[in-house]
MDAnalysis code that builds the backbone (N, CA, C; Angstrom):
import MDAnalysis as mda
import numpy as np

u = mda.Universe.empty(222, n_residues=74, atom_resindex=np.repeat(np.arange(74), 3), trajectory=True)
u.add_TopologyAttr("name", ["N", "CA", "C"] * 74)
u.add_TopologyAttr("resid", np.arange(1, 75))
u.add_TopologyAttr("resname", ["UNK", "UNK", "UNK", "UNK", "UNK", "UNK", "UNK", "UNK", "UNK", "UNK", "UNK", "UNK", "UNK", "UNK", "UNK", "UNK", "UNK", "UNK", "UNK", "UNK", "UNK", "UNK", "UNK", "UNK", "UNK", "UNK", "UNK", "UNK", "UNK", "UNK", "UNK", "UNK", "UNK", "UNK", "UNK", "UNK", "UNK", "UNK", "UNK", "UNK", "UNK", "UNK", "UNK", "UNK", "UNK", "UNK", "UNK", "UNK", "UNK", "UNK", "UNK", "UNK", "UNK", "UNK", "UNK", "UNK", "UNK", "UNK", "UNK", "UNK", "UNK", "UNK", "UNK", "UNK", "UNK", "UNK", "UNK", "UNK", "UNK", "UNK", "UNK", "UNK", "UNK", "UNK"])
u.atoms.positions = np.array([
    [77.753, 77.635, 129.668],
    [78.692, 78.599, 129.112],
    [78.429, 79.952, 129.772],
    [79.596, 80.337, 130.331],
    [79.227, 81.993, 130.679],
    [79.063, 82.910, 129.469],
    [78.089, 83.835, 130.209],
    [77.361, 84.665, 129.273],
    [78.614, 85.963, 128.741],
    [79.763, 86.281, 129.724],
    [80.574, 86.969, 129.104],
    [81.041, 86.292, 127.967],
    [81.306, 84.991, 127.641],
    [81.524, 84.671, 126.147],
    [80.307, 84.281, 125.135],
    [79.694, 84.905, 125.480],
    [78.648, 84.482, 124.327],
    [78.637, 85.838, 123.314],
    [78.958, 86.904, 123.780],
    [78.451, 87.996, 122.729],
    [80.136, 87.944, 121.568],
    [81.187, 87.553, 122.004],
    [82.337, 87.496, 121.227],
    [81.951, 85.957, 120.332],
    [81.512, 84.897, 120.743],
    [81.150, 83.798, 120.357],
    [80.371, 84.314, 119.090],
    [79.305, 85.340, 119.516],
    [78.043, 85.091, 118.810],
    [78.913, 86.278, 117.650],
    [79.337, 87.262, 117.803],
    [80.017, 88.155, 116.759],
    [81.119, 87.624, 115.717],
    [81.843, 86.433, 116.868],
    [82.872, 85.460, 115.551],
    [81.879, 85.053, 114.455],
    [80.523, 84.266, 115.099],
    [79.948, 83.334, 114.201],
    [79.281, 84.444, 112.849],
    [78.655, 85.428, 113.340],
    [78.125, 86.398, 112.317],
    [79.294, 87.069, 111.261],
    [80.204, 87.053, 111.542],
    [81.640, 87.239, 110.618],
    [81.897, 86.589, 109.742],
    [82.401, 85.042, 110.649],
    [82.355, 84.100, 109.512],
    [81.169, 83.846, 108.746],
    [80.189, 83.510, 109.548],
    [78.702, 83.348, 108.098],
    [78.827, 84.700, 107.175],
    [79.211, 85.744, 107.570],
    [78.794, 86.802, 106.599],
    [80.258, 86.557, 105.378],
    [81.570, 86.435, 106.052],
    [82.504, 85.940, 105.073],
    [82.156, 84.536, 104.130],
    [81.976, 83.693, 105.078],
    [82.019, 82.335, 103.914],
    [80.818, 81.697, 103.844],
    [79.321, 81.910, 104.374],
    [78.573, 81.438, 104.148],
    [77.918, 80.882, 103.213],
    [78.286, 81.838, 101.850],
    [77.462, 81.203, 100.736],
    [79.086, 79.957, 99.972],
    [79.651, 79.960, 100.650],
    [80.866, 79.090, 100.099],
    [80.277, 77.562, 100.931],
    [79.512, 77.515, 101.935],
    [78.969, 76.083, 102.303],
    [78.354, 75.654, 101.547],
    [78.079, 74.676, 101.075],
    [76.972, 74.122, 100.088],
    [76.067, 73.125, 100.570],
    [76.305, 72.955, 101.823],
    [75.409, 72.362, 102.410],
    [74.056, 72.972, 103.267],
    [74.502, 74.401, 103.209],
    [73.633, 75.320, 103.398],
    [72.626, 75.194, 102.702],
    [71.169, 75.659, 102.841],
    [70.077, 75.917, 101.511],
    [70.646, 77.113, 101.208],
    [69.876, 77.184, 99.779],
    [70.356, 78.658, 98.843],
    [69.736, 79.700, 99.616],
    [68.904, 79.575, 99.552],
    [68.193, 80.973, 100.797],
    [69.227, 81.186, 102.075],
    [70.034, 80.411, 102.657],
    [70.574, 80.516, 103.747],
    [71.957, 81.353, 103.044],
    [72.513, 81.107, 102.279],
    [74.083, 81.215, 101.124],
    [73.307, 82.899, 100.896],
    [72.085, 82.906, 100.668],
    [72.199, 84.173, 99.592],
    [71.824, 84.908, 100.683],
    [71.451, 84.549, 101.689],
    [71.397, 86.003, 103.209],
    [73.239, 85.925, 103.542],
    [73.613, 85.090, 103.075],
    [74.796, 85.852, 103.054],
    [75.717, 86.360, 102.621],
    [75.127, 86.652, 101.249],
    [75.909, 87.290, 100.327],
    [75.082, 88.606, 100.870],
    [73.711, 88.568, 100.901],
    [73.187, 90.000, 100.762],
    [73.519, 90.632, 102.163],
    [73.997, 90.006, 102.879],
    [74.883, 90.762, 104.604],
    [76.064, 91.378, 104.295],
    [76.647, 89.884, 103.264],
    [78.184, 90.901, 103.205],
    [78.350, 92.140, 101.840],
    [77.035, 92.396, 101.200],
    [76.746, 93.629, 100.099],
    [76.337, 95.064, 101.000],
    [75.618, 94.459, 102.531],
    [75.049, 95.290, 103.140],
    [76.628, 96.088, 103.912],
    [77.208, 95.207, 104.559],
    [78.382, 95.504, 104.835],
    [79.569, 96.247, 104.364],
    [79.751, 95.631, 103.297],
    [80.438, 96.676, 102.018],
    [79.132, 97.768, 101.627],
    [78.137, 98.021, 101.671],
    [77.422, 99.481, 101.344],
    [77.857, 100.604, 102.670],
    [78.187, 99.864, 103.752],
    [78.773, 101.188, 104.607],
    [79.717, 101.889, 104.750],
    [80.552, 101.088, 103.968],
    [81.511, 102.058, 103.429],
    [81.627, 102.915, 102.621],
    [82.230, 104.363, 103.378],
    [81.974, 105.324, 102.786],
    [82.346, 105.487, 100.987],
    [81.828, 106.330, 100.222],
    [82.304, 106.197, 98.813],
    [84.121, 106.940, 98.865],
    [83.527, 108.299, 99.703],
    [85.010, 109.192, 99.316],
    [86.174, 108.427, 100.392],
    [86.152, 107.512, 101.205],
    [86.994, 106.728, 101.824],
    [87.403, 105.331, 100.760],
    [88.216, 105.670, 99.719],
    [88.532, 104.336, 98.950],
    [89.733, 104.167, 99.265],
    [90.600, 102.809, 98.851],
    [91.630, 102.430, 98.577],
    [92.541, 103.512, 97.852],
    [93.176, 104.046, 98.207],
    [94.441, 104.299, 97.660],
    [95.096, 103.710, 96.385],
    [95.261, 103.879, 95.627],
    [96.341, 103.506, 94.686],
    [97.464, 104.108, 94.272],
    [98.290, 103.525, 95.129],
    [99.877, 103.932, 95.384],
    [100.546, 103.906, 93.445],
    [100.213, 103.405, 92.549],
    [100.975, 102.844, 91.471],
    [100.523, 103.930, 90.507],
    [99.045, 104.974, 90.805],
    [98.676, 106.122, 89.914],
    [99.562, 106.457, 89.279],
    [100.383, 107.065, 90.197],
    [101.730, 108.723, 89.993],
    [102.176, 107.668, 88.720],
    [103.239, 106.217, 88.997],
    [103.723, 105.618, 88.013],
    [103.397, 105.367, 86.841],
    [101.561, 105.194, 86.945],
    [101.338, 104.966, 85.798],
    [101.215, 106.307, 84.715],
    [100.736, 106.945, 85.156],
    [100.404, 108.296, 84.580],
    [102.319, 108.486, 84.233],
    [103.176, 108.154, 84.580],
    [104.752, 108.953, 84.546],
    [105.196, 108.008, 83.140],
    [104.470, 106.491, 83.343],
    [105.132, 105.581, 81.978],
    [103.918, 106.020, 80.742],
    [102.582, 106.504, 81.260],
    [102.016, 107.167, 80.193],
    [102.379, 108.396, 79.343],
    [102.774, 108.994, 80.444],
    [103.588, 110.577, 79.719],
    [104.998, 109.852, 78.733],
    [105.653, 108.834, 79.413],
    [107.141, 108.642, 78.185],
    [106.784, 108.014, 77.352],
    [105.328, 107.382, 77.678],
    [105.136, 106.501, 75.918],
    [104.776, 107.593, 74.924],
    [104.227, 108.552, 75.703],
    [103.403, 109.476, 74.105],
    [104.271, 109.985, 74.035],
    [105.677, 110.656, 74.947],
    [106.297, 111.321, 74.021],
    [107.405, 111.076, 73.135],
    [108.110, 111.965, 72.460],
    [108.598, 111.246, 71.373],
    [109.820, 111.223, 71.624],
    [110.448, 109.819, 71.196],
    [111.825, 109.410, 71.274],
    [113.087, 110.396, 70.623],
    [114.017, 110.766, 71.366],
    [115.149, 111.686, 71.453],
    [115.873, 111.114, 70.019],
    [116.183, 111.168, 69.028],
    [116.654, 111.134, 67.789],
    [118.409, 111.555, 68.096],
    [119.031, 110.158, 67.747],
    [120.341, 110.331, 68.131],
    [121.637, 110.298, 66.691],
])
């Protein structure tokens, strides 16, 4: 195998083990739980003040404001 594909080879394989590794069960548990604790390490580098967005806030806060207030008396 040429060595230009080995470092993309070797980065697929560390992806997937870090995604689905502990989902093999044919793995030993020690092998499953280095990869849960890769993909905890992984998610810790992400920054805190870089989160997800939540587009649905504004809405919710807008159906919170018409529930408390009070219905127009007709």
């Amino acid at each position: 195998m040429p060595k230009k594909n080995f470092i993309p080879l070797l980065l697929l394989f560390i992806a997937l083990f870090t995604l689905y590794g502990d989902t093999l069960t044919f793995l030993p548990k020690p092998v499953r739980d280095t990869s849960v604790a890769s993909r905890k390490f992984f998610v810790g580098l992400w920054p805190d003040w870089l989160r997800p967005r939540d587009f649905n806030e504004q809405r919710q806060q807008d159906i919170e404001k018409l529930q408390k207030s009070p219905s127009p008396n007709r």
